[in-house]
N, C-alpha and C positions, 0 to 999 in steps of 0.2 A: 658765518654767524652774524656778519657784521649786516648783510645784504639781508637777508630774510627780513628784518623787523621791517625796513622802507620797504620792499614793495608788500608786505602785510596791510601798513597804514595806505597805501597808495589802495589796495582792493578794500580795506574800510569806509575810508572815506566817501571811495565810488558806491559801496553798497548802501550807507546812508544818505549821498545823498539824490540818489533814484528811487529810493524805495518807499520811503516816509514808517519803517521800521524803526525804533526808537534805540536801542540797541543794537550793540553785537552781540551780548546774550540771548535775544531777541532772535537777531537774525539766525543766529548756532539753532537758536530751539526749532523755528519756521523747519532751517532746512534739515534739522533732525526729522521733523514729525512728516516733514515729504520722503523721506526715506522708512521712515517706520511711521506709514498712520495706522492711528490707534492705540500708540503706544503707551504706554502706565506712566504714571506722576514719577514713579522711581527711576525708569530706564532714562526718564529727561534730564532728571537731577543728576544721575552718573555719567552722562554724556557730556555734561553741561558742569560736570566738577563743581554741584554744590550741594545746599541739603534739600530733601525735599519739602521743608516748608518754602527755601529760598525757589525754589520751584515754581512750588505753588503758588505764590504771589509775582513772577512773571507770567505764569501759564493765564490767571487772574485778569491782568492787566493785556493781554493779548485777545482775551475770550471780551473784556472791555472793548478793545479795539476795531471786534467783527475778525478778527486774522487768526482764531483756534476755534473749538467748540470742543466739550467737554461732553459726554456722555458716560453712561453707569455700564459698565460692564456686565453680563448679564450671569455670568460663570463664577465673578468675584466679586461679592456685594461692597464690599468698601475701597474696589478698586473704579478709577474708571480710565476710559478713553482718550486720546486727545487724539486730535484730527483737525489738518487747515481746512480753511472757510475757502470755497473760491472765492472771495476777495485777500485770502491770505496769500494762495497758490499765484496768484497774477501780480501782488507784490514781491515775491520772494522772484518767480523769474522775471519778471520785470529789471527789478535791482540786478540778479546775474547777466541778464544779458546787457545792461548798459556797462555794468565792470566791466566783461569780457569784451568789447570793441574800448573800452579805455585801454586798456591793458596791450589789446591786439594793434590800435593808433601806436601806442611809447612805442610797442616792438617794430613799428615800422622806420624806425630811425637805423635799425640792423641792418648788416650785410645780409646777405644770403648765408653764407659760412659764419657767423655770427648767430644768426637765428637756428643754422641747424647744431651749431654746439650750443646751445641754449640749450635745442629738444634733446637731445643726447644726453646734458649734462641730467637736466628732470626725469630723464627715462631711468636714468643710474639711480638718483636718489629714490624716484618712487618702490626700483626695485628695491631699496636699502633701508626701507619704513615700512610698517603696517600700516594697516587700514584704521587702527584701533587706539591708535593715540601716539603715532610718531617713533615708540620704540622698536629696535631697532632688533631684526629676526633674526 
């Protein structure tokens, strides 16, 4: 428990500062909406553990920035869309791939046998979490 917070701020850090994403709510939403584009004002706000107006006024401020677009749903009149802009999709991997060689430089301080109990130790935990918010199956 103690480990997880530092290298969390260590891949924040990196994602803000390659990406010019203003948040890590931000960033959460981006790489929500590249996993589900399209997806309703509400499915953002439960992903993103808030309300949907708190939603809405970063969905607002993203759709400001050129990095979402909003459109009307055509099935659900008071529902709509949210989908990245390609200049959101080139920010969001942009920022991953500069973490990921940050991340992948520290790990090069590793053994060999260092790094493959590293992979072992993530392989366990991923088996030990969902996909859907860390609780545990």
């Amino acid at each position: 428990m103690d480990v997880v917070p530092s290298v969390v701020r260590l891949i924040r850090s990196e994602m803000r500062r390659h990406s010019g994403i203003g948040s890590i709510p931000q960033f959460r939403a981006l790489t929500y909406l590249e996993r589900h584009p399209g997806a309703a004002l509400g499915e953002l706000a439960a992903h993103l553990g808030v309300t949907a107006p708190s939603a809405s006024v970063l969905v607002q401020r993203l759709v400001r920035d050129g990095l979402v677009r909003r459109a009307d749903r055509p099935t659900e009149r008071r529902a709509v869309a949210i989908t990245l802009t390609p200049r959101g999709l080139v920010l969001l991997r942009r920022s991953r791939s500069a973490t990921r060689a940050r991340v992948a430089a520290a790990l090069t301080a590793l053994s060999s046998e260092e790094l493959a109990t590293v992979n072992e130790a993530l392989s366990i935990l991923d088996g030990l979490f969902d996909q859907r918010g860390g609780h545990a199956s």
